[in-house]
C-alpha positions in Angstrom: 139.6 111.9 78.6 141.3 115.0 78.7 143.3 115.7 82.0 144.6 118.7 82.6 143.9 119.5 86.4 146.3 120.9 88.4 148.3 123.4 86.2 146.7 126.7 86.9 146.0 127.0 83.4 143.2 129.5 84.5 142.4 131.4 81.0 144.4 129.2 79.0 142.0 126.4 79.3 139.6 127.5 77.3 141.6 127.9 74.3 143.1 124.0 75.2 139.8 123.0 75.0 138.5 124.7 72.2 141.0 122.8 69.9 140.9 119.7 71.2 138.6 117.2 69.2 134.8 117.6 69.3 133.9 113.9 69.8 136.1 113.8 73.7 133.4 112.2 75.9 135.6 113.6 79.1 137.5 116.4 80.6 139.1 116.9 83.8 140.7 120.4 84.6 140.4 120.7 88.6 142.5 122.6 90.0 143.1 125.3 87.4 141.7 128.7 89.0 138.5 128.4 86.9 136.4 131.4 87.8 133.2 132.4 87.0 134.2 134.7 84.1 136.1 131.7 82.4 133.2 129.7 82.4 131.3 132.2 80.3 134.0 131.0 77.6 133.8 127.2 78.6 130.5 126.9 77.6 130.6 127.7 74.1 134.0 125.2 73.8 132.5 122.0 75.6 132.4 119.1 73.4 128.9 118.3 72.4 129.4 114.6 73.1 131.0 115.5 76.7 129.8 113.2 79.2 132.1 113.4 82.0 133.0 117.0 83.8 135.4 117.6 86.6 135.4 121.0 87.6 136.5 120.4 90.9 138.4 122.7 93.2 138.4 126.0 91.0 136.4 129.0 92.0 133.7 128.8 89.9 131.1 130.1 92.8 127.6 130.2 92.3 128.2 132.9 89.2 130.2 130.2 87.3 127.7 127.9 88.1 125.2 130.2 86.2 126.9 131.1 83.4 127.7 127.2 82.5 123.5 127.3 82.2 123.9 127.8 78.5 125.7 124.6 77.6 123.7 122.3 80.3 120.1 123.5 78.6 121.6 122.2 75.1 124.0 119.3 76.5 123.3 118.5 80.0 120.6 115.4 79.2 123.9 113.3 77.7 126.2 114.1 81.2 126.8 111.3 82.9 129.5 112.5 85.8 129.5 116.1 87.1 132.0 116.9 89.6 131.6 120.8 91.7 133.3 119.6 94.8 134.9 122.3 96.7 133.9 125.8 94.2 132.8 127.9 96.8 129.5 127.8 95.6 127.4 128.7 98.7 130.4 131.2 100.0 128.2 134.5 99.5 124.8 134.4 99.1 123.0 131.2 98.9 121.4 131.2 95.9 120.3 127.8 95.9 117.7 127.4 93.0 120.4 128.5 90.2 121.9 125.3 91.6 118.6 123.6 91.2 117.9 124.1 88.2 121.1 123.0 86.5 121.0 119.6 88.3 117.4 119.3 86.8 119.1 119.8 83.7 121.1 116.4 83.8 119.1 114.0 85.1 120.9 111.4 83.5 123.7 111.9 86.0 125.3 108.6 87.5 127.8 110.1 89.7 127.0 113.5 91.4 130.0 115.7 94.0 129.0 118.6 95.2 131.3 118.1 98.4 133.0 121.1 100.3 130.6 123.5 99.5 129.1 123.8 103.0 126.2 122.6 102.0 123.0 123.9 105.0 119.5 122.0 105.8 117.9 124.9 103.5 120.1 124.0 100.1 119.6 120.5 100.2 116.0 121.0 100.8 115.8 123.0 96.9 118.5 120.2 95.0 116.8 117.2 96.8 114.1 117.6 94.0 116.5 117.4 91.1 118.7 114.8 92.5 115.5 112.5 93.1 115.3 112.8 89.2 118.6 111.2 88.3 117.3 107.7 88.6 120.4 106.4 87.5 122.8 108.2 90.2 125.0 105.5 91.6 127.5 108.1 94.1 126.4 111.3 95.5 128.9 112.8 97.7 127.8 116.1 99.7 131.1 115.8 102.3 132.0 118.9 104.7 129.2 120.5 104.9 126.3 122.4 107.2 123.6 119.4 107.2 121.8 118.6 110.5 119.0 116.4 111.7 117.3 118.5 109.8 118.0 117.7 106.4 117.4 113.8 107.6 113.9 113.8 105.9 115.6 114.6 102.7 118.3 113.0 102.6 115.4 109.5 103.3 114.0 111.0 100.3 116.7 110.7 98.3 117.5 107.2 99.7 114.3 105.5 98.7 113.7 107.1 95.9 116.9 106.6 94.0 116.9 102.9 93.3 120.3 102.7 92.3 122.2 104.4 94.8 125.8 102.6 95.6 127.5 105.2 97.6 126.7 108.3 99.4 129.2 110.3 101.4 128.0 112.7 103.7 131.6 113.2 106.0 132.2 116.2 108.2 128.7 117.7 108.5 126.6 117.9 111.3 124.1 115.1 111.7 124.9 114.0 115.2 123.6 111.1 116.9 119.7 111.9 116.3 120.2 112.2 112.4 122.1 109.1 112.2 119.6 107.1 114.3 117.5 108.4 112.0 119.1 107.4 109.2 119.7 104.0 110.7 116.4 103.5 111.3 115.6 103.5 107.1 118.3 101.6 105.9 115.9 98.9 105.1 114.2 101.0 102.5 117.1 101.3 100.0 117.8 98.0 98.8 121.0 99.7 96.7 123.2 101.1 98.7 126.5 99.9 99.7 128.3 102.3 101.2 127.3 105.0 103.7 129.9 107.5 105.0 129.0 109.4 108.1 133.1 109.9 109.3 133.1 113.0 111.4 129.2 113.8 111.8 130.0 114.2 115.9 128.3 111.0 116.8 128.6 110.0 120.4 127.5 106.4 120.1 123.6 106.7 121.2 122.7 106.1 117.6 124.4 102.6 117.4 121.2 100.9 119.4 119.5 102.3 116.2 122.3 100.5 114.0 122.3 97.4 115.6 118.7 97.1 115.6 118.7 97.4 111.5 121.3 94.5 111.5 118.9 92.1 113.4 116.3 93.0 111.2 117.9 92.9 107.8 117.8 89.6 106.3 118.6 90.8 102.9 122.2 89.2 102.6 123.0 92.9 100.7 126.9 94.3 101.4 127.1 97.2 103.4 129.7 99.0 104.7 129.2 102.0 107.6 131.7 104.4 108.0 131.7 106.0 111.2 135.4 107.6 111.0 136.5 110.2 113.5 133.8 110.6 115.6 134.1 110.6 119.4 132.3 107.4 120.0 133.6 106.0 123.3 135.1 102.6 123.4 132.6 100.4 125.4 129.6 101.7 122.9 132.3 100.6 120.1 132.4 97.2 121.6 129.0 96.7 122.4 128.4 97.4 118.5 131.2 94.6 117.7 129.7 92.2 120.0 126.5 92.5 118.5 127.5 92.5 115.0 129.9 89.3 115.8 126.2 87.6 117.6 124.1 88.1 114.7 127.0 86.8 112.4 127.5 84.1 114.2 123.9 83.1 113.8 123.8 83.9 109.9 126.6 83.4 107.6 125.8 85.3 104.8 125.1 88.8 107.0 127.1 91.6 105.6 127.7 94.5 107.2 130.9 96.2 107.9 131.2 99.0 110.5 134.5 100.9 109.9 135.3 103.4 113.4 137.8 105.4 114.4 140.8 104.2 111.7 140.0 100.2 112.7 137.9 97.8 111.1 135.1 96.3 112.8 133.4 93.6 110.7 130.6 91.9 111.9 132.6 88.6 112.4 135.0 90.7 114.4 135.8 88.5 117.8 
């Protein structure tokens, strides 16, 4: 793995990378002004047996995002971790399908961050396609973004679909109580995932009924773990959550879930 993130290399990194040995598998170089200019040079010094990328926080926009097309229609198949967290990519125009269609061009992505790239119910409606391809995606992270209630039907798309999916972080958008409940509602249709981060979707406790009402029902013994960070839930709905989670634990041993709110722990053996 070659690390060189956080030293504004800018330009300079793709002369670094161009002499480094073809067979590296992985290359980090976040945080080094990367625009989309210098990724016209990046993709003719990639290492043809790269497998991990981690091109987050640069400013590769959706320009940069473009011009690395060349290397993902001759490489991409091999990727196996792509991170474009926080690139600007939707800050002018939302150009969404150039996105598209280089996800469609690694579908054998395991691990997938497109976070803080405000992200709206009308992009994830294009990549949801592409990202139901990657059958072997384990984490997709789309944090701190513009999704609503209205991307719910996608995001359940993406959940039942993608069979081994561990861990999906969707903090600081905009789901609200309705697209949680939602959400809560098909939890019993992914049999994979573990972890579910909804921290700061301003959820106001109605969609804990919705939550509680999966944890009766699941009988599967599986490990999950709920975040529900930062949002303004009030404390009795909090308790009555606890309670619940405690009664059903009580009752079965081997129940695991794990409801993490506002910075304390609530497990469901909580007293």
């Amino acid at each position: 793995m070659l690390n060189i993130s956080g030293l504004g290399l800018a330009e300079d990194v793709v002369e670094i990378i161009g002499c480094m040995n073809s067979g590296l598998r992985g290359i980090k170089i976040s945080l080094n002004g990367i625009t989309a200019d210098i990724c016209n040079g990046l993709k003719f010094v990639f290492p043809k047996k790269l497998q991990q990328l981690d091109l987050n926080e640069n400013w590769l926009g959706m320009d940069g995002v473009c011009n690395l097309k060349r290397w993902f229609v001759e490489r991409g198949a091999q990727l196996r971790t792509l991170n474009l967290a926080n690139n600007k990519i939707f800050r002018d125009e939302h150009q969404t399908e150039q996105l598209a269609a280089l996800l469609s061009l690694a579908p054998g992505l395991e691990e997938l961050r497109l976070g803080v790239n405000t992200i709206y119910d009308e992009d994830l409606a294009v990549i949801a396609k592409p990202i139901c391809e990657m059958q072997h995606l384990t984490v997709l992270d789309m944090n701190t973004g513009g999704l609503t209630k209205d991307s719910v039907q996608f995001i359940l798309t993406i959940l039942v679909t993608l069979k081994n999916l561990l861990e999906l972080n969707l903090v600081s958008n905009m789901l609200a109580d309705e697209g949680c409940g939602y959400i809560f509602e098909h939890l019993q249709d992914s049999n994979s995932l573990r972890c579910l981060d909804l921290s700061g979707n301003k959820i106001k406790g109605s969609c804990l009924e919705k939550l509680a009402e999966y944890a009766e029902g699941s009988y599967s013994g599986r490990e999950l773990m709920v975040k529900l960070m930062g949002n303004p839930i009030p404390h009795v709905k909090r308790e009555k959550l606890v309670a619940k989670l405690a009664g059903i634990r009580a009752k079965r041993p081997y129940f695991a879930l794990d409801v993490k709110m506002n910075c304390l722990l609530y497990t469901s053996d909580a007293a």
